[in-house]
N, C-alpha and C positions, 0 to 999 in steps of 0.2 A: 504494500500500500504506500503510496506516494505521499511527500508531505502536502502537496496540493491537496490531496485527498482528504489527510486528515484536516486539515483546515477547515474544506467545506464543510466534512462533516461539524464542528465543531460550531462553526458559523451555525449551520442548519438547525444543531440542537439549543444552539444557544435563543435564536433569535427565535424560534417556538415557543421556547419558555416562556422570552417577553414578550410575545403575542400574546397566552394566553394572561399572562397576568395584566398586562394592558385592557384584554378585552371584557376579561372578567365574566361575571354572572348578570348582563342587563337584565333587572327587575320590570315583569311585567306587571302591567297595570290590571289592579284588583279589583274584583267584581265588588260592588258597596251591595249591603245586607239592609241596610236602610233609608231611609228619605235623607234628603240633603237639605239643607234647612238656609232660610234669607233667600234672597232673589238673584237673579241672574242675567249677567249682561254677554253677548259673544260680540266681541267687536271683530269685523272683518277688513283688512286692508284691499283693497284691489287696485290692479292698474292691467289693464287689458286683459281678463282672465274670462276672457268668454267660451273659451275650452272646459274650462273647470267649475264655475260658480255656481251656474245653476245646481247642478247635481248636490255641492254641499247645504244650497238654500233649503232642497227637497228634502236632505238628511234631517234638518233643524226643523222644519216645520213639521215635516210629515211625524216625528217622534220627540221633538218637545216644544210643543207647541206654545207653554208656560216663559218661556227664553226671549228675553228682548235680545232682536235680531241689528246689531247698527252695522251696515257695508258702508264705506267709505272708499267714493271711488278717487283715486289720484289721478287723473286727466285721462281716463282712457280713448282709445280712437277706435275704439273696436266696438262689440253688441253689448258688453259689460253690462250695460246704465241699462239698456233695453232690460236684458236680463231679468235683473233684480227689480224692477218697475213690473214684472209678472208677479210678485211675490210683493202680496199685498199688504202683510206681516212684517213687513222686513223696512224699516229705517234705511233710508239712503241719502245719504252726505255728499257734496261736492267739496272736496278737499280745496282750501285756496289757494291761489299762487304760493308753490314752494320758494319759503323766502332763503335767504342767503346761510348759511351755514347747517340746513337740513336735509337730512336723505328722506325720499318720498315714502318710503315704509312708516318710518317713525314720525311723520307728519299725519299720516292718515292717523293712524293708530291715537296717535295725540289728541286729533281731534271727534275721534269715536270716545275715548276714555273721558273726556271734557264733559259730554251729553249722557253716559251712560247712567242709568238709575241704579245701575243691581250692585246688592255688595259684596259679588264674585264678578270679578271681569276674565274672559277669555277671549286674549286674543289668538286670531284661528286663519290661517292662509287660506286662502280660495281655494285652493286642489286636495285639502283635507278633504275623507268622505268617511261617513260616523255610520256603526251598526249603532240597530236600538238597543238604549239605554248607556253606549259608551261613555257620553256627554254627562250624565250625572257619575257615572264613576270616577271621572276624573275629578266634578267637583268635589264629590265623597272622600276622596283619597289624600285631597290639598286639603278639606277642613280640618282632617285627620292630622296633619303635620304641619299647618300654619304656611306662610311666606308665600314663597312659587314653586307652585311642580310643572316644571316641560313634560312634553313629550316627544319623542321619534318616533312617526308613524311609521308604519310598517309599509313599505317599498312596494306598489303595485306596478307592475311593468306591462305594456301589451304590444307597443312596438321594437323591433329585436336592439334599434341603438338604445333604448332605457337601461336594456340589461349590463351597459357600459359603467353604472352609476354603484354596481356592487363594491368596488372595493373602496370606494370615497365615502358608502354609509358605513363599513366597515372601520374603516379608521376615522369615521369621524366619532362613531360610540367607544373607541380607544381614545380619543382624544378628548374627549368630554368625561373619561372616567366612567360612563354611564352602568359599568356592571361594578361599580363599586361603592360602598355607603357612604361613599363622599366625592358624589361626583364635581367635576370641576369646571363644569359648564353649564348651559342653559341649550334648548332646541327653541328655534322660531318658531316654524312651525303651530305651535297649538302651545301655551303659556298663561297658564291662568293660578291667578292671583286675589287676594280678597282686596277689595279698590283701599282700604284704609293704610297697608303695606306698601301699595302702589304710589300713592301718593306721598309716603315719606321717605321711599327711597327716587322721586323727584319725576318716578314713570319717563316716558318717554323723553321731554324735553329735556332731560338729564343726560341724554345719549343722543341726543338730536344729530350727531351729526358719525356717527358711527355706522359704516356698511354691515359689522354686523353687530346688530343692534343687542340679541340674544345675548349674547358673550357680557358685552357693556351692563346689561342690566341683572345676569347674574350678579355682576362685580357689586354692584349698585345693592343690591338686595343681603348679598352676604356681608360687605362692608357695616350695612346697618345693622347688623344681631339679625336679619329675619330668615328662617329656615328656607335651603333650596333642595328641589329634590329632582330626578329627573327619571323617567322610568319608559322603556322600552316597550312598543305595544305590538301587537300580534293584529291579525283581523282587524277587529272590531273600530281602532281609527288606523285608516289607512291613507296614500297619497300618490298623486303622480305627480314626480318633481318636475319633471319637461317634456308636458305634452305637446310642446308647439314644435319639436325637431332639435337634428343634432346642433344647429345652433345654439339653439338654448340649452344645452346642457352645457356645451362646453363654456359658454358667458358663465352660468350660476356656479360652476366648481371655481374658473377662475376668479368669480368672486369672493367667493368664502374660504378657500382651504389654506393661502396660505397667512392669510388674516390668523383665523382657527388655529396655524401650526403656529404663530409666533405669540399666540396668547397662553398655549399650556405650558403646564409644568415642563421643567427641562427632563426631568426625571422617564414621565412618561413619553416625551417626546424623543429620548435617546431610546425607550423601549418599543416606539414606532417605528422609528429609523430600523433599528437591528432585527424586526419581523420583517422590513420591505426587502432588507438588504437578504437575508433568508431565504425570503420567494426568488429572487434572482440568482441568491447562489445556486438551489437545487435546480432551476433550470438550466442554469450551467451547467452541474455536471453532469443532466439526463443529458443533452447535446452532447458532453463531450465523451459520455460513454456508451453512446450509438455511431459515433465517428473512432471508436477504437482508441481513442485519449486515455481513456480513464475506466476504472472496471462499472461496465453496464450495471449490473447488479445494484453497485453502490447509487450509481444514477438515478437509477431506476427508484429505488429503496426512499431516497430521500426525496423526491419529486413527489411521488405517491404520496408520501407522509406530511407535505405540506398542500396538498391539493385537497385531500382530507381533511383538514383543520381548515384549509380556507372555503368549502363547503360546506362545512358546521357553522361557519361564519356567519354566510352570507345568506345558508336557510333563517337565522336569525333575523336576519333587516327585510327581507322582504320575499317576493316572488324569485328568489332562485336557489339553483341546485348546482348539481355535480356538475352539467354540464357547463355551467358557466365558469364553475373553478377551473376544469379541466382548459379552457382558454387562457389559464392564467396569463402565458406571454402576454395577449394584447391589452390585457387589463394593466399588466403593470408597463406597458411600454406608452397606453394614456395615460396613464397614471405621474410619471414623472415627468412626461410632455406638460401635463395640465397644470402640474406642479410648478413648474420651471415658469409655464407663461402668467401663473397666478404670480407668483415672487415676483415678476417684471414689473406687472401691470400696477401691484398693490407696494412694493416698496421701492421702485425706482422712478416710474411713470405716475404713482399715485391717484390712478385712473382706471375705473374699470365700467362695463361699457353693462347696464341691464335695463332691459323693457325699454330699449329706442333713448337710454338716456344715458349720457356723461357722467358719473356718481365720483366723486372727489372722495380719497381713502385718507384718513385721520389714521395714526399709530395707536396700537392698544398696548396698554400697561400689560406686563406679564400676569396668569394668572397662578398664584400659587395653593398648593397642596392645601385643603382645608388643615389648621390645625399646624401651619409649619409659618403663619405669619404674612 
């Protein structure tokens, strides 16, 4: 056995390890056993989401009907407004001129949270889609533990580039700590909080100008004493991140991930590093021991054994399987493509390009390990 060999091996077992302790055990979200108690507000951000909106409107009305609906549309050009003007139930905002030092999420959002009566607010992206009674579980589960609980919805896919987005939810619940009791992030996504917490850790115009908003208002929330929690869902809330095409996928990862990578812990983020670097060693040595490099066997061996752990993975975040691990190459050859143009666009360029608009990138303070200061 060569010492290349043993290297990779070593690499291979090493960076496994930190995959799984990275990845953890994400906490799914709990069925509630009882009534959830005070009222209830969903505020919904939109800006051109006429692929998605309706469907969530249907979720919310057709199974709680009790839920003050407030959309808040950000200048859309598309049927959006149409839309939500079906849904007679449903509060619709014209968000104003986005004035100078705000990103258009957190302006809508600000101004749904402004109007809202209920003394739970959730706010909830347009491409969320809720089985009955999800929606009061969540609220069940945040009265249970005070402050803000996120969620990561569960990854629905139906055109074959979505299935592109497996290994960015993968390491985005490694980087958020989500299978751990003290996670270190927050999920956009779907965020709900009781409006009294909201408002003392400064809600949105506190992060006014943050691309991602979620991360900011963890800081924001845990800064002030108020419990964060964040839990991983199966089913019942689900999402399609980018239903409009490979376009938009590749704008929304270059928007967030490496924002997301420079805000977590260093700790976790060197045990990201050493699982991505893992997945490419084993692919190395399956190549070099079908080209007679190196003993097939060994290749073979270690390739399997991480194709396996990143389909446990990835059946976790959403609609995929084996098949999509077995791809592994192209996922991690997007993967550090999208990386690399994320880092250009967010710390050199300072500009990243979503829903037809120029979004200016503000730096985010490190976050660190609850409990380490």
């Amino acid at each position: 056995m060569t010492t290349t060999t043993v290297v990779r091996i070593a690499v291979c077992l090493a960076g496994m390890s930190a995959g799984w302790w990275a990845f953890g055990r994400p906490r799914r979200l709990s069925r509630s056993t009882g009534n959830t108690t005070g009222t209830l507000t969903v505020v919904v951000p939109a800006r051109n989401e006429e692929l998605s909106i309706g469907h969530l409107l249907d979720d919310l009305m057709d199974r709680d009907p009790e839920v003050e609906v407030i959309v808040v549309d950000d200048h859309s050009t598309d049927a959006t407004t149409a839309i939500v003007a079906e849904h007679s139930d449903v509060t619709l905002l014209s968000a104003p001129d986005l004035p100078e030092g705000w990103t258009g999420k957190c302006w809508a959002c600000h101004h749904g949270a402004v109007v809202a009566s209920g003394a739970t607010l959730v706010f909830m992206d347009a491409d969320v889609r809720l089985a009955p009674g999800a929606l009061r579980d969540i609220v069940a589960q945040r009265e249970a533990t005070g402050g803000l609980l996120s969620v990561q919805p569960w990854h629905d896919v139906d055109r074959p580039y979505e299935r592109l987005s497996a290994l960015f939810n993968v390491v985005a619940l490694m980087g958020a700590a989500a299978g751990s009791a003290r996670p270190c992030a927050a999920f956009g996504p779907m965020m709900a909080t009781d409006a009294a917490a909201y408002r003392a850790a400064g809600g949105h115009r506190a992060v006014r100008d943050q691309v991602a908003e979620d991360l900011a208002l963890f800081n924001r929330y845990r800064e002030r004493g108020f419990h964060t929690g964040v839990v991983s869902c199966d089913q019942r809330i689900s999402y399609r991140m980018y239903p409009a095409g490979p376009r938009q996928l590749l704008d929304g990862w270059t928007k967030n991930f490496a924002i997301g990578a420079g805000a977590i812990p260093r700790l976790r983020l060197a045990a990201v590093i050493a699982w991505i670097a893992a997945l490419g060693t084993a692919f190395a040595a399956l190549v070099d021991g079908l080209l007679g490099n190196e003993p097939a066997s060994v290749g073979v061996a270690l390739y399997a054994a991480l194709v396996i752990q990143v389909a446990a993975m990835f059946r976790r975040c959403g609609r995929f399987g084996l098949l999509d691990a077995l791809l592994l190459p192209l996922h991690l050859v997007l993967f550090v493509a999208l990386f690399t143009r994320s880092v250009w666009r967010t710390r050199f360029r300072r500009s990243v390009m979503w829903r037809g608009r120029n979004v200016h990138v503000e730096p985010m303070p490190e976050v660190h390990e609850p409990g380490r200061g």
